[in-house]
C-alpha positions in Angstrom: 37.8 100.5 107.2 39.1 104.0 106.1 37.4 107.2 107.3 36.9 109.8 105.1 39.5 111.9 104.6 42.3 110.0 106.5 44.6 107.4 105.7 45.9 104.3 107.3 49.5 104.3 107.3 51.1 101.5 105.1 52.9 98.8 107.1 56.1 98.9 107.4 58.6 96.1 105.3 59.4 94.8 109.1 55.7 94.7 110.1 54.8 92.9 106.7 57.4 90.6 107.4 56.3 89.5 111.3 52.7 89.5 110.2 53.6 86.5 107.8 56.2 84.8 110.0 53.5 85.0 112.5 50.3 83.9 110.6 51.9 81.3 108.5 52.9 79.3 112.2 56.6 80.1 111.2 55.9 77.8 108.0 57.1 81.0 106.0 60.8 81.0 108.0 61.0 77.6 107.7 60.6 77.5 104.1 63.1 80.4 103.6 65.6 79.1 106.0 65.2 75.8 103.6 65.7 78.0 100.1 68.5 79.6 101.7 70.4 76.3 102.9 69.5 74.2 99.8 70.1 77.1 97.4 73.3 78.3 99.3 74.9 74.5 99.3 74.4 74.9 95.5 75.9 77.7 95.1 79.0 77.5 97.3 81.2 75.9 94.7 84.0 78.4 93.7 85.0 80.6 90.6 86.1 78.0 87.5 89.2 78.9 85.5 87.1 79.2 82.1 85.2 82.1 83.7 85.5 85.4 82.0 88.7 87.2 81.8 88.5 91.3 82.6 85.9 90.9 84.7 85.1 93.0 87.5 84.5 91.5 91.0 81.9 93.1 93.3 82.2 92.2 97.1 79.5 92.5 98.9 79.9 94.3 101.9 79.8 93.3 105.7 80.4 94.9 109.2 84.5 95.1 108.9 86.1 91.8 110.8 86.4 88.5 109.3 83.7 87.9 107.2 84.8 91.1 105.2 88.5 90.2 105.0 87.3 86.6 103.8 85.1 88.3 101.0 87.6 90.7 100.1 90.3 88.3 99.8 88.2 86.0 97.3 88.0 88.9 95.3 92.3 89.6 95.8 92.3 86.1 94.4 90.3 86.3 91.3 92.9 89.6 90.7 95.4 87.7 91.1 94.6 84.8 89.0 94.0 87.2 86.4 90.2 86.7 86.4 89.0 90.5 87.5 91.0 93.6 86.2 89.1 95.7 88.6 87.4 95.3 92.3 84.3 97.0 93.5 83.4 97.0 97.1 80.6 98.2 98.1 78.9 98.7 101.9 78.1 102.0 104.3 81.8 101.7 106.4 82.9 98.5 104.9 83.9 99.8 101.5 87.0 102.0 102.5 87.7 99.0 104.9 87.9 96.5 101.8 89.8 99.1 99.8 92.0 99.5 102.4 92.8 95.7 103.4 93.0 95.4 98.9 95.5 97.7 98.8 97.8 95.7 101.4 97.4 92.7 99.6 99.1 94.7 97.1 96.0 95.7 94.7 97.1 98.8 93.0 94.4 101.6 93.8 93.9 102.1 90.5 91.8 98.9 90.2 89.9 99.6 93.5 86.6 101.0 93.7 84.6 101.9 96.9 80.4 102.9 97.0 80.0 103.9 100.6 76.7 103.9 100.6 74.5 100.6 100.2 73.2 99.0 103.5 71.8 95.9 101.8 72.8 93.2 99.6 70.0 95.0 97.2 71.2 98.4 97.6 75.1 96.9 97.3 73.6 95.7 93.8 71.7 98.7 92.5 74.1 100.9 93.6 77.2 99.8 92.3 75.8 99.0 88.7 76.7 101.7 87.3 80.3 101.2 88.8 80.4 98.0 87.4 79.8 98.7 82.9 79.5 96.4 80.7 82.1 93.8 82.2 81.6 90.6 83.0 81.2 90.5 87.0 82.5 88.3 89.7 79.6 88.3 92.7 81.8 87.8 95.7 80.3 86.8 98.8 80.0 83.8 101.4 78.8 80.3 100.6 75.8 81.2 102.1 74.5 84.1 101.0 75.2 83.3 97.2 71.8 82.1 96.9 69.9 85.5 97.5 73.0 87.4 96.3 72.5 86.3 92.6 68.7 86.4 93.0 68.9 90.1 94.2 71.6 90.9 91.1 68.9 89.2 88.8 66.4 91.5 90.2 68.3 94.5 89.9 69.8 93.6 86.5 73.4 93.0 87.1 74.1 90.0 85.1 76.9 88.4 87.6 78.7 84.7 88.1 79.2 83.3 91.4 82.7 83.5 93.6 81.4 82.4 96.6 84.0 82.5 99.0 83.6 79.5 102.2 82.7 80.0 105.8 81.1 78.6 108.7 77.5 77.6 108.1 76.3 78.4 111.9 72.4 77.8 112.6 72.3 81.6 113.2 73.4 82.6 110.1 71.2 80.5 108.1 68.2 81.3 110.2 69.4 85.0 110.0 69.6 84.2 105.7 66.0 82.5 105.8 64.5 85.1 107.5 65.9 87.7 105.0 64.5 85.1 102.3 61.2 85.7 103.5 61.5 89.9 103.5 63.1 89.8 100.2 60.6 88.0 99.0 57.8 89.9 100.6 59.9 93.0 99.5 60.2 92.6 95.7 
């Protein structure tokens, strides 16, 4: 009930997110733990030779460690194997990380681009589309989070393919990914 002349504050993405999780029994988890585990495994398979040439590969950033170096790497590869002429990597700390571990794998800078500022797979999309022009891009990320990855580019208009690159499918990780099924979702 609103009393004249003030306003409820709006919930909060997190809040709107606990309420369902809560009211739906967990149901709502479940069945974005189950998206994110059947779409992932779909997915996972990796970049085909007859993709597009001069491509540009975006890696989607990650805390620096391994799951960064495997992502970045993926994207070395597709340069490598001629299939991206240019590598964006994009994350708040991870970006000049990437660059960095890029450039010791013997990317010329050149070809490197950082956007320091996104601090979610949505925000790594929107903001680096601009970056990324009218090429072709290479979505590089894990297995697992290729699922929402390409449902988030959809969303924010960045026509990409998938170069998933592989790693361990723990139970925390993909409860971690359903639960962020369920806020995107909630979200958008």
């Amino acid at each position: 009930m609103r009393v004249a002349g003030r306003s409820r504050p709006a919930l909060s993405l997190e809040a709107r997110v606990v309420l369902l999780v809560a009211g739906t029994g967990g149901a709502a988890w479940a069945v974005g733990t189950a998206w994110a585990a059947w779409h992932g495994r779909r997915h996972a398979r990796p970049a085909t030779p007859e993709a597009p040439a001069l491509a540009t590969a975006l890696v989607l950033g990650c805390r620096p460690g391994p799951r960064l170096s495997r992502r970045v790497m993926g994207a070395v590869a597709l340069w490598q194997r001629g299939l991206a002429q240019r590598i964006v990597i994009s994350g708040r700390g991870e970006a000049e990380a990437g660059v960095a571990l890029a450039v010791e794998q013997g990317i010329p800078r050149g070809a490197l681009v950082a956007e320091p500022h996104a601090r979610t797979t949505l925000e790594n999309l929107t903001l680096s589309r601009d970056l990324l022009g009218s090429s072709p891009v290479w979505l590089v990320t894990d297995d697992w989070h290729m699922a929402r990855a390409l449902w988030l580019a959809e969303v924010a208009g960045v026509h990409a393919r998938p170069a998933p690159v592989r790693a361990a499918w723990t139970a925390r990780l993909i409860a971690r990914e359903g639960l962020s099924v369920v806020k995107t979702a909630v979200a958008i």
